[in-house]
C-alpha positions in Angstrom: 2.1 0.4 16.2 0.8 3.1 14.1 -2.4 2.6 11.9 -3.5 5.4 9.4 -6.4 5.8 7.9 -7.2 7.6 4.3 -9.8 10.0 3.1 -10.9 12.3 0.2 -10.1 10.7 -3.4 -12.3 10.5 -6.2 -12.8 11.4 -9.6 -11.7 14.7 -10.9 -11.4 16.6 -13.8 -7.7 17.8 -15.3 -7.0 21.0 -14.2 -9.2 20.4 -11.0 -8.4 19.8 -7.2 -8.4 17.2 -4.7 -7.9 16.7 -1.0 -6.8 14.3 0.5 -6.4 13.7 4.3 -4.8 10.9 6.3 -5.4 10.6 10.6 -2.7 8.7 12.4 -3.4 7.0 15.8 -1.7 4.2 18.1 1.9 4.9 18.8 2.0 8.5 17.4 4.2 10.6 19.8 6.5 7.5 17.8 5.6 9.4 14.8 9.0 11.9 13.1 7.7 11.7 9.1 4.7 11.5 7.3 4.0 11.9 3.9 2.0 10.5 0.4 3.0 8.6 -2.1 1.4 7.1 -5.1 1.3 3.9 -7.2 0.0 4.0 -11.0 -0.9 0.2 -12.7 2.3 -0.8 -13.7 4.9 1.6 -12.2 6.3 1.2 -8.7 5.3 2.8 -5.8 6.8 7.0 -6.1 7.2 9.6 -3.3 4.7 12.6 -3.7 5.4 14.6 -0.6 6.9 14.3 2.7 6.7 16.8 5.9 8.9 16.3 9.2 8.5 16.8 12.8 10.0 20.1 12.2 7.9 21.1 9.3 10.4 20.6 6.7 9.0 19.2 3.2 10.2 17.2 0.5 8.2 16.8 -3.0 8.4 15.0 -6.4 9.6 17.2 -9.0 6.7 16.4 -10.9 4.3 17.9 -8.8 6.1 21.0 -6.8 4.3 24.1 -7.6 0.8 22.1 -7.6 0.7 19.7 -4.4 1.0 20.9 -1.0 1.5 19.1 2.2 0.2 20.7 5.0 0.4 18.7 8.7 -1.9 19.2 11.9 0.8 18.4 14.7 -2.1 18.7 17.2 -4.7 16.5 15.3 -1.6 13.8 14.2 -3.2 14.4 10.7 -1.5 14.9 7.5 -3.3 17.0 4.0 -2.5 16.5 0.4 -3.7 19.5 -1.4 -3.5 18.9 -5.2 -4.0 21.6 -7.5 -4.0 21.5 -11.3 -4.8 17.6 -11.5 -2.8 16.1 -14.4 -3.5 13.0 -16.1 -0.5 11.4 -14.8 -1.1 12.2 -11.2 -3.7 9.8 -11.4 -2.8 6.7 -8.7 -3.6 4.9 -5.3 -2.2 7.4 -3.0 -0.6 6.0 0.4 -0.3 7.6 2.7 2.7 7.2 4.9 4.7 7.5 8.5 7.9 7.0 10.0 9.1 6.9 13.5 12.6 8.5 11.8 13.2 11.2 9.4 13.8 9.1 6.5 12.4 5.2 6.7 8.6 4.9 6.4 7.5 2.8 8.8 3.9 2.6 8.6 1.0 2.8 5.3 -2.4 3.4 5.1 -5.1 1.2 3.0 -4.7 3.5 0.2 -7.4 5.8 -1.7 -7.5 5.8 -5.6 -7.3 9.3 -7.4 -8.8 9.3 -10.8 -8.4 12.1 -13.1 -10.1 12.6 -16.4 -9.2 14.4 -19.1 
């Protein structure tokens, strides 16, 4: 098993930044993917971003150029940097894991992101 656990979220301003950070423990040399995604009221859950064991990432077209995913192999923790808050980015952001390169295996609690315009 795998449990992650959330931080950073809060209430920001459009236009403004947010970080939010995730720590994976248990299983975690199990560990290939992790990644965030997000879930507004009313829509289903979305991929935001996605980094491999290799380093590779993958990110929603709607927020490429603005997110950023970095991943401490060392510290088995995972970043979301957002930049340039939108309205619409505002969610509960999960974060994720996977012991493949593509299934998600594992969530976190979640951590709501509010931005105000």
């Amino acid at each position: 098993q795998v449990q992650l656990v959330e931080s950073g979220g809060g209430l920001v301003q459009a236009g403004g930044s947010l970080r939010l950070s995730c720590a994976a423990s248990g299983r975690i040399s199990s560990i290939g993917v992790m990644g965030w995604y997000r879930q507004a009221p009313g829509n289903q859950r979305e991929l935001v971003a996605t980094i491999n064991s290799g380093g590779r990432t993958n990110y929603a077209y709607s927020v490429k150029g603005r997110f950023t995913i970095p991943r401490d192999y060392a510290k088995n923790t995972v970043t979301l940097q957002m930049n340039s808050l939108k309205a619409e980015d505002a969610a509960v952001y999960y974060c994720a894991a996977g012991i493949g390169s593509a299934s998600i295996d594992y969530w976190g609690q979640g951590t709501q992101v509010t931005v105000s315009s």
